[in-house]
Structure formats: structure tokens, C-alpha cells
N, C-alpha and C positions, 0 to 999 in steps of 0.2 A: 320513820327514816326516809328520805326524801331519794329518788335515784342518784342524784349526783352522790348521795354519800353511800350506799347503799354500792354504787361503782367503786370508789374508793376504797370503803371496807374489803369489799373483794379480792382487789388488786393486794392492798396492803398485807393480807390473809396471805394468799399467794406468794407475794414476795416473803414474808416471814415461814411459810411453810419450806422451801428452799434453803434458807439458813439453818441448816443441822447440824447438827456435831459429828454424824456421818460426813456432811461433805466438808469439814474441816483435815480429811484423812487425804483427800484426793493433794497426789503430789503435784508441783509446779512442772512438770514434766505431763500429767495429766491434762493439766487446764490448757498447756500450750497445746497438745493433741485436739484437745478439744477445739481451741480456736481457729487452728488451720483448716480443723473439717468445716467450720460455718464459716470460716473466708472463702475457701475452696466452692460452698455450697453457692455465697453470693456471686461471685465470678461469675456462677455459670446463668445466675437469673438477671437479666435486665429489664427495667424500666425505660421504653421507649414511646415518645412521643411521634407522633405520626401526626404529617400533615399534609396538602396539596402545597405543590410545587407552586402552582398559579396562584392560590388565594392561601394565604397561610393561616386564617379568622379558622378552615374549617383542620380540627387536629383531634385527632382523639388519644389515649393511653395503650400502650400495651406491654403486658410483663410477659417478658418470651424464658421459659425454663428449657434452657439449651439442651440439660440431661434426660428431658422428656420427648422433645422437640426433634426430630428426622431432618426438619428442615426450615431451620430460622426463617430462608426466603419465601418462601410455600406460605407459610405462618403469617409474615408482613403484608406482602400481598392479597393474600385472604382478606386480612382486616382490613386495610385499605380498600377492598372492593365493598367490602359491608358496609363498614362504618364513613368511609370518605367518597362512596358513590364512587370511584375514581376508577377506569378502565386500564386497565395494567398489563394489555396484550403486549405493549411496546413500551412497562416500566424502566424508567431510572430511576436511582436512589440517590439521594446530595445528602451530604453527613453536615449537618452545623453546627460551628459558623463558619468554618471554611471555607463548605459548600464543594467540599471534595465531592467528585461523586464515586460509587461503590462498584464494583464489579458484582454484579448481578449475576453471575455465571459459576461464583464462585463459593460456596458457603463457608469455607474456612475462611476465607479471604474478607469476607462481611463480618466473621464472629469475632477475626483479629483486630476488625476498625471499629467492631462497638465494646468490646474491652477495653482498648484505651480511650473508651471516651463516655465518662458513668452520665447514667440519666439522657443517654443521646435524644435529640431529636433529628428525623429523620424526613425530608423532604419528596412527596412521591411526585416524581413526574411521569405524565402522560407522552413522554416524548420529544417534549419541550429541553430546552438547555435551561438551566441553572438560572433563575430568575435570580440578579443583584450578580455582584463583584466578588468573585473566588478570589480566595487569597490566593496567592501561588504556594505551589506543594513544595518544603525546604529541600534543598537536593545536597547533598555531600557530593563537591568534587565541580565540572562545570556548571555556568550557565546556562540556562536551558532556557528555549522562548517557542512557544506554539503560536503560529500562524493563525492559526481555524480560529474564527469568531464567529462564522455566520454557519462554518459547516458542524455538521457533527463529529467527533473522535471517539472512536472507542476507546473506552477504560483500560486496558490489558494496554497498547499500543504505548497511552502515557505512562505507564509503568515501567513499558521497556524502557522506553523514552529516559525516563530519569534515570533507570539502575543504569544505562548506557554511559551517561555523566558524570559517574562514579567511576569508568576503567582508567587504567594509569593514563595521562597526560593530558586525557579531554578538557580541553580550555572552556566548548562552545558544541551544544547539542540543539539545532533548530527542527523541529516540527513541519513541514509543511502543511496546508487544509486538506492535502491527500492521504496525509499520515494514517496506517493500518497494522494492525498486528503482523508482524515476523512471526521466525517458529522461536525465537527469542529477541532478538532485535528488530526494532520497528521498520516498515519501508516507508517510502516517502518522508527520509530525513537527514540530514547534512551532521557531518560530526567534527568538529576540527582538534587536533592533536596538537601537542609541543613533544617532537623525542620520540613518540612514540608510532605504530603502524599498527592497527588493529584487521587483520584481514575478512573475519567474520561479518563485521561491520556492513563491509559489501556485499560481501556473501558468495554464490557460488557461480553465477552468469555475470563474471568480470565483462567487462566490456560492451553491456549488453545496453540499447540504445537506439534511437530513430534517425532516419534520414530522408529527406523529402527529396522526389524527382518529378520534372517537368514529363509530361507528358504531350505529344501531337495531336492526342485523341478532339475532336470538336465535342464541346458540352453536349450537341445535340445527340447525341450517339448514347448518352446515359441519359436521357432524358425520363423515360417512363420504363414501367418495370420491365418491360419484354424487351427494350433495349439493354438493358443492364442485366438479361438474364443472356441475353448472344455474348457478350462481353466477357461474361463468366462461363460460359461454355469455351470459351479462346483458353482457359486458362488450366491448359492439361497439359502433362508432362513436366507438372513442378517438381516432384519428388522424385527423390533418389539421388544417387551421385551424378555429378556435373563433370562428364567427361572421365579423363583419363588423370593418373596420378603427374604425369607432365605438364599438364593444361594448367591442372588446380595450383601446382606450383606455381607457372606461368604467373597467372592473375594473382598470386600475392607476391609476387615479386622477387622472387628466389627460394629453394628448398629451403634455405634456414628459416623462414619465417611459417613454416607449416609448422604443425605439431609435432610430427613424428610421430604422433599413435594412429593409425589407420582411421579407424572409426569415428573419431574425431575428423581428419582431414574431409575424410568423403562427406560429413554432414553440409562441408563448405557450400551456401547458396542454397540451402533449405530454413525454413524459417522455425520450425521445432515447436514446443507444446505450450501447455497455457495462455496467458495473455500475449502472445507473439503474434503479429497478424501483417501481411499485408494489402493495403485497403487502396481501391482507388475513388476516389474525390473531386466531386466537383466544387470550383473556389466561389464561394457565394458574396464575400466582399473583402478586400483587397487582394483582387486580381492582378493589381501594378507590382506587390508585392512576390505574387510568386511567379510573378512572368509566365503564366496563361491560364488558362481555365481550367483546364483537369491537370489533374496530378498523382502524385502513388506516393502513401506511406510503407513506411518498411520497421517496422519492431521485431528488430531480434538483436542476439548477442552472438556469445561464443559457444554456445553447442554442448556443454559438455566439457570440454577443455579449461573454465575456468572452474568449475569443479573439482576438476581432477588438478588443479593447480592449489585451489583452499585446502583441500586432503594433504596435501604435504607439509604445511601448515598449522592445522589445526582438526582438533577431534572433538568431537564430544561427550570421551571417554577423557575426564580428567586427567587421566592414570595416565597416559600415551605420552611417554617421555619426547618432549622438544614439541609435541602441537599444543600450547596452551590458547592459537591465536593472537598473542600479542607479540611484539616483535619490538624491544629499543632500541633504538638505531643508534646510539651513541655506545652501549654497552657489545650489541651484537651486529656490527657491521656488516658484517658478512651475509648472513642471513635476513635483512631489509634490502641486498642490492638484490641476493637472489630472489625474493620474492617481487621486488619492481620489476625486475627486468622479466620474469615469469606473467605478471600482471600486464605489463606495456604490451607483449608478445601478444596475449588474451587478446589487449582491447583493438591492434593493428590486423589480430585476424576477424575481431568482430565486424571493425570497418569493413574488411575484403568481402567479408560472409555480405551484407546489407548489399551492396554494391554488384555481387555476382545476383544475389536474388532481384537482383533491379534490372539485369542484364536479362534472366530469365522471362522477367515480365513485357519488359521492352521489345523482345523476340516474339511474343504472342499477339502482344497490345498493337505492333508497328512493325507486322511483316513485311517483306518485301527485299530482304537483304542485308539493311543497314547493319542491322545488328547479329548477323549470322556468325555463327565459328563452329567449328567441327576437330574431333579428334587428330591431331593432328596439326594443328595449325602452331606456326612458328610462335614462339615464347615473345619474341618481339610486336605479332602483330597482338595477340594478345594484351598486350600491354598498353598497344595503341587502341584498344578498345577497352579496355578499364580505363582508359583517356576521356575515351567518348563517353562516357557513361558518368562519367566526372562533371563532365562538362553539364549535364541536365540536372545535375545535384545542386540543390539551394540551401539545406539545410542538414546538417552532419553532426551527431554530440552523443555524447556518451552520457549515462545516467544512472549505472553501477561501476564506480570505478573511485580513487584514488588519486590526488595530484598534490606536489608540493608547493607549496603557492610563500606569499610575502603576506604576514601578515601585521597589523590591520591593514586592510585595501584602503591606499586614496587616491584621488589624481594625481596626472604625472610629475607636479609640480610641485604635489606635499612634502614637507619635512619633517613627519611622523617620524620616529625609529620604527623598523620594520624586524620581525626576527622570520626565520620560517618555521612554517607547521605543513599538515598534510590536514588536506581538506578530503574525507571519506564521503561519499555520497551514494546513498544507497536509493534509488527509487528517487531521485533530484535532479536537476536538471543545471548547467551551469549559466549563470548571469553574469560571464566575463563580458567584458567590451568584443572580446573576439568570437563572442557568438550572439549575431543582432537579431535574429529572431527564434523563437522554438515552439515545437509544436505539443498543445495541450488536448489530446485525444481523450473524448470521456467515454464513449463505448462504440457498439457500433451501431447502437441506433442514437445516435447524440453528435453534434457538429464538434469538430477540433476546431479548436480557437488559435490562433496564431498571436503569437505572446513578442512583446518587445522589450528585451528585460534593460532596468532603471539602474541607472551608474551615478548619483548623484549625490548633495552633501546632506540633504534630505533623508536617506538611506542610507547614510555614512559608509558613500561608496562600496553599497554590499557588504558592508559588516554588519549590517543590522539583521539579514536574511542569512548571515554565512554563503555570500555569493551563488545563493542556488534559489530554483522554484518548484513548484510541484510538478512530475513527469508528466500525469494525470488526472483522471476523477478517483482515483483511490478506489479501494474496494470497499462496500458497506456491509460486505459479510462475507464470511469464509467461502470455501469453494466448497465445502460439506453441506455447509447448510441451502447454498446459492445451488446444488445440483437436486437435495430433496424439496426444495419451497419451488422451483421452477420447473421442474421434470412435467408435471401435468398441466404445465402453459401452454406448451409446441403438441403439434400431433407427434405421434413416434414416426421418428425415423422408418421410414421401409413403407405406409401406407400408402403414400401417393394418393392421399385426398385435399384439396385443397377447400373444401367447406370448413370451417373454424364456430360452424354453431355451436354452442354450448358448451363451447371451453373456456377455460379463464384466460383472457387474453388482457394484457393492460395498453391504455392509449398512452400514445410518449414515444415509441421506438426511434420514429423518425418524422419528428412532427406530429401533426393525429393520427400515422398509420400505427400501423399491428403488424407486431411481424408472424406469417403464417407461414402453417406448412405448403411445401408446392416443390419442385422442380423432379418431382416422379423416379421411377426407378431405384428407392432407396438410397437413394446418395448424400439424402440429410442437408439436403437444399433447405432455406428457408428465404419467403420473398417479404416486401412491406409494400403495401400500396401503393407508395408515391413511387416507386421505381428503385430500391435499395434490392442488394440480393447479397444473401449468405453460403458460400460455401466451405459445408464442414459437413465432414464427414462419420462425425463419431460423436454420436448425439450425446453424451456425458458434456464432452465442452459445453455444446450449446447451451446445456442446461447451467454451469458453471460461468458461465460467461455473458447471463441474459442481461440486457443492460439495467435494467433494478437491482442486480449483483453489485451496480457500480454509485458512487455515490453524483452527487448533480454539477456535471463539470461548470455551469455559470457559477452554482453557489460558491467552489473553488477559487474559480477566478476570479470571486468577487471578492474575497478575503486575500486576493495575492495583490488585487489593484488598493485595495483600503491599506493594508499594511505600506506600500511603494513599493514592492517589488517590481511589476511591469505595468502594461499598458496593454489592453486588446486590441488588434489592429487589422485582424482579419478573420474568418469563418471559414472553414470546409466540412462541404457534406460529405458523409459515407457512400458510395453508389453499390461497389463491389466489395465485399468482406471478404478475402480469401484466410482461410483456416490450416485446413490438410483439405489432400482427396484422398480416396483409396482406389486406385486403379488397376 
């Protein structure tokens, strides 16, 4: 008998050993138990192909048994390093042929996207994007458009992204290349509504936003680091409240335009935590545009107060009768005026707040008088000094906020029908005609690029972009991860050594400098070579905030000019980084 038949007979054996007249008894109610347990058992085993992202020739097999397996992703990577040589410190995963890619952070979230998809093959990248053309992911409810071509997106972000384009009314959910994970909705992205107000959207720093002011200072004066550390030494007695409760009225213009909650009011003209900073800048090319050489950025919002405005609104306790977040304005009128007019309030004190912190720096940066006021001083001259202060402001815009607009945008000439909706922007920047340039800060060892945003038919007058651009350079990782991966960059706070031998320090901050420890006495100074200096006094920021926390503000604005959004027009460097002091 030959093998082939010698396999046969065996098999044939077997199969006829199985046909008993025993299992002629097994009831139809039996065999279906039976079958659910071996469909139940294949679910859980996949057949998956693995390959390189880069060259796809190199692929190998592998069967992952979920019910043995701790951890599918542990499991892929492994073999990918074995079998596909392939270094997977900084893996992505692409699921094909979509070419969706996976959340790697996630192992449910992996074992749900190789269930619906038998026999997957799996694409491993070394950090690379997605080699060939993603489909786009189908979204129930808006259009959705991401910007980012050349930068990276985190997976979790487009997630939000799309569940976001699924809430009642969204017409239009755009992406910008700054686009980063919310604690459920994405920042860096524009949302537009028909009917409806979604407050969450924005989230909880309504009004929060940049504004540029000119400055007297001569470039020469920031030139090298030990000038720009006297600079930063001027820059004491930021913190705290700003005067008397009559003043602070004063400079917004009437009691009714306070908050009414103390602690709110008093933060007015402080600039408050995380990414909020006020920076001054020297303009490295177009100087015509910001009408001089140094300047002062201002990032902050409303304090606190627009928080405490989302809370009335919205919970994140389902259950909490009337805060679902959403708001119809056709069904609940009442409750969309009050929440605009709660919101406007927010974004008219955030303006005041940006504006007094400009008057604060102006007082140190260009003493001598001009800009002096004292407890005390009449409500009117006050006013004529939020005048003055006006007057050296070039650039003013909000970037967590809400407005009702005409929508599609065309020129003034089109004869489109127009209906309205509300344009949500959360972490955006607006691309109206009425605001001709804005400023795109990447960290603060990285130049802010001055943007000139594009109204054209090209861009279908900003309905291609949903009228907006990216604030920023986005974050390229959380502020958890951004405080444990950079903590051992900087010396600690408090040492006062300014040797940097044998730390990990990366080139890039500002140019080829480094940014090191230095300005003594624990005060959490940090300087950079070419003459930049940081002051922050609570070394957790620092660490949270280093600029490899942030992603590559060119690569951004290289995807905002490919798309037509704007045009770069201008540069500024960082000299001074103001944070907190603790004094």
C-alpha cells in the first residue's frame, strides 16, 4: 500500500469510526451547542499575515489564540521583530486594504478590528505613514476631511474625529495637521452644525486664544542669552490679582461684564497653566508685517470661568438631568440664547484677560511711565489705557469658541443660497477675511510662523477648510507621557548647575541650541545657547511642555499651504518664555 492510500485509508477509518449509532441519539439541540462552542472557539483564533509597512515581499504568518494570549499586541510585535527584523519601538499597525490604521494602545480595540476582518493582513510600520492610498473610514452622519498629509495623527484623535460627525446636526467635521486627542473630543478641529450647539465641542477654556503686541524693545537687547536672561529678570510681579475689584472692572468695561464669581475675576491678567504662555519674540522675516522687530505673544483664555460656564451645560454623568451638551436651538431657544450669551461673556473677558496681561508686560518691558496705573485710578483713564494697549495689538482671535456664520462661504458677489449653522472650533484658528494674519506658534524652542489665511475659489472660499487653520504644532503626546520621557532631559529644578554633561539633551530647541539648566536659585529657569530663556517655575510643566512633546510646526504648515489654506509670510523667534514664577 503506497502512503497516499495508506493516508486515505486512515482518514476514511476515522471518518467511519465517528458514524455510530451512538451519535445518531445526540439531539439537534446538542449539535447546535456543539457548533456554537467551535464558532465561539474560531473567533477567538486568528490567522494573521504580517508584513513591512515599507516592503511588503517581506510577510510572514501568524495564528494569535486570543484565550491563551494576554496580549495580542505583545504577541504581533514580538513576531514582527523575529520574523520581519522590523524595529517596533515606535510601531503602527495598517489593517488591509483599507489601510486603516489600529490603535496600538488599545487591545480590545485591535481584537475588535481583527474580528471583523477574517484572515487579516497586517502592515507593520516602523513609524512611517501608511505606504499607498487609505480608503477613507465611512462615517454615519457629517463629512469629515483631515488636513495632515505630511504630519502624523494619532489614531484615538480620528476616532474622536469621526464619533464627533455622528452628533445631531453636524453637517462638516475638519481635522486640522495639529489634530490630537481630547479627553473625548479631538483638539485642533472645526465642527459645523445645522440647528444644533454642541458645547463640549469647545470644551471648557471658551474664549481662550492669542494676540500679538508690538513692542519698543530694540532686537539688540535680546540678542545673546545673557541679554534675554535681564529681560526675564524684568519680568516679576506677574502673578496675582491686578489691582482692586474697581480697576478690574474698570479695564472690562463695566461691572456687568465681570463674572461675578471672585476667583474668577481676580485671575483677570494672569495667564494660568498648561500650554498658556507669554513669549517675547524677535520678527526674523516679515518685520513690515508686524510693524517692528520684537514683539509679545499672549496665549491664554478665560480662567476658569468658561468651565464653570460648560458645567451648567453639560456633565459627564449621563444621568444629570438637562447637561446632555447638546443644545437645539430651534426646539430649545431659551437655553442656546443662554448659553451664547454665557459663551460671548467668556470670550469678551478672555479678550480683557490677554490685553491686561499685555499691559502687565508692557509695564516691565517699557518702564518709564507710559504705561503705569495704580489702585485707584479713575475708570475712565483706565479705559484710555486699555486704549493704549489696543493700539500696539496687531493680531487678536479666539480659537476655542463658537460663532454663527452663513453658510457655504463665498465672495461678496455669489449667489449661492446661504442657510446658517454654528461653526465650533475647538483648538482652530478662524480664516475669515476679517482676520488677515494669525500666528502659528510650535513650542518654545521652534519659530511661530505668521500665517495669511486664503479666501479664494480654489478653496471654495473656506468651505474646503470649514473657515479655520491649525492654532498650533499640536501635541505629539500626552502631557503623561511628555512629563515621564522628558523629566531626565533638564537638570532638576533647585540644582543650580549649569554643566549639561551627560544628560540626554536633544539638538532642535532653538536651532542647534539645547535647552539647559541655568538661571540659579531654584527658580526653574532654563536657558538655550543662542540667547532664548525660560521662565517656569514648576518643573512638571517643563517637563510636559518640552518641545519634542510637540509635533514639527513646518511639517504643519506644510500641509495647511498644500491643502490652500494660507500662505507663510512671516517667522518669529522665541527669546523669552514666560510660564509662572513663584515668588
Amino acid at each position: 500500500m503506497s502512503n497516499e492510500q495508506r493516508s486515505k485509508h486512515k482518514y476514511t477509518q476515522r471518518s467511519r469510526s465517528l458514524i455510530t449509532p451512538q451519535a445518531t441519539l445526540y439531539s439537534s439541540q446538542s449539535i447546535a451547542s456543539q457548533y456554537f462552542r467551535f464558532h465561539k472557539l474560531l473567533m477567538t483564533i486568528h490567522r494573521l499575515t504580517l508584513a513591512r509597512n515599507s516592503n511588503r515581499n517581506t510577510r510572514t504568518i501568524l495564528v494569535l489564540n486570543t484565550t491563551t494570549t494576554t496580549s495580542p499586541l505583545a504577541t504581533i510585535l514580538t513576531t514582527a521583530r523575529t520574523k520581519l527584523r522590523a524595529r517596533t519601538k515606535t510601531a503602527r499597525l495598517f489593517l488591509l486594504p483599507t489601510g486603516q490604521e489600529l490603535d496600538v494602545t488599545d487591545n480590545q480595540s485591535l481584537l475588535s478590528a481583527l474580528a471583523s476582518t477574517p484572515d487579516a493582513t497586517l502592515l507593520i510600520s516602523e513609524g512611517e505613514d501608511f505606504v499607498g492610498v487609505a480608503s477613507p473610514t465611512p462615517v454615519v452622519g457629517g463629512v469629515v476631511t483631515n488636513l495632515a498629509r505630511n504630519t502624523y495623527t494619532d489614531p484615538q484623535a480620528i476616532r474622536q474625529l469621526n464619533n464627533s460627525a455622528a452628533l445631531p446636526g453636524i453637517t462638516m467635521t475638519v481635522g486640522q495637521p495639529d489634530l490630537h486627542p481630547g479627553t473625548k473630543f479631538p483638539i485642533g478641529a472645526v465642527f459645523v452644525s445645522k440647528e444644533w450647539l454642541h458645547p463640549p465641542l469647545i470644551g471648557s477654556d471658551i474664549g481662550c486664544g492669542m494676540s500679538y503686541y508690538r513692542l519698543s524693545l530694540p532686537r539688540t537687547s535680546l540678542e545673546r542669552k545673557a541679554a534675554c536672561q535681564r529681560v526675564a529678570e524684568t519680568l516679576r510681579g506677574l502673578e496675582g490679582p491686578w489691582l482692586g475689584t474697581k480697576e478690574r472692572n474698570a479695564w472690562l468695561g463695566g461691572e456687568e461684564n465681570a463674572t461675578g464669581i471672585e476667583k474668577f475675576d481676580q485671575a483677570l491678567g494672569t495667564i494660568g497653566a498648561g500650554n498658556h504662555f507669554a513669549e517675547v519674540q524677535t520678527v526674523e522675516e516679515g518685520v513690515e508685517i508686524a510693524g517692528g522687530e520684537v514683539v509679545l505673544l499672549v496665549h491664554s483664555g478665560s480662567r476658569g470661568f468658561g468651565g464653570e460656564v460648560l458645567g451648567r451645560f453639560y456633565s459627564h454623568d449621563a444621568e444629570e438631568e438637562g447637561k446632555s451638551g447638546r443644545i437645539n436651538v430651534v426646539e430649545e431657544p431659551e437655553k442656546a440664547k443662554e448659553y451664547l450669551e454665557l459663551h460671548d461673556k467668556a470670550c469678551n473677558w478672555a479678550h480683557a484677560n490677554r490685553d491686561l496681561i499685555a499691559l502687565r508686560f508692557l509695564q516691565r518691558l517699557e518702564p518709564g511711565g507710559e504705561w503705569d496705573c495704580a489702585e485707584g485710578y479713575a475708570p475712565e483713564d483706565i479705559k484710555l489705557l486699555r486704549g493704549k494697549v489696543a493700539g500696539r495689538k496687531w493680531v487678536d482671535i479666539h480659537h476655542n469658541n463658537v460663532v454663527k456664520s452663513l453658510w457655504p462661504p463665498h465672495a461678496d458677489d455669489g449667489d449661492e443660497e446661504q442657510i446658517e449653522v454654528y461653526i465650533h472650533r475647538k483648538g482652530a484658528a478662524p480664516t475669515t477675511p476679517s482676520n488677515p494674519l494669525l500666528p502659528l506658534p510650535g513650542s518654545r524652542g521652534t519659530p511661530t510662523l505668521l500665517l495669511k489665511p486664503l479666501f479664494n475659489p480654489e478653496n471654495g472660499y473656506g468651505r474646503n477648510h470649514a473657515l479655520s487653520a491649525a492654532h498650533g504644532a499640536g501635541r505629539a503626546m500626552s502631557r503623561a507621557k511628555a512629563g515621564e520621557k522628558f523629566k531626565g532631559w533638564y537638570e532638576k529644578a533647585g540644582g543650580g548647575k549649569k554643566s549639561t554633561k551627560g544628560e540626554k539633551m536633544k539638538k532642535g530647541d532653538r536651532g542647534d541650541a539645547d535647552f539647559m539648566a541655568g538661571g540659579g536659585g531654584g527658580k526653574g529657569k532654563k536657558r538655550v545657547e543662542d540667547g532664548g530663556w525660560l521662565v517656569c517655575d514648576e518643573k512638571e510643566l517643563v517637563w510636559e511642555e518640552a518641545p519634542d512633546a510637540y509635533k514639527d510646526v513646518e511639517t504643519v504648515a506644510k500641509d495647511l499651504v498644500e491643502a490652500g489654506v494660507v500662505d507663510v509670510v512671516g517667522r518669529c523667534i522665541p527669546r523669552v518664555t514666560y510660564k509662572v514664577r513663584k515668588e
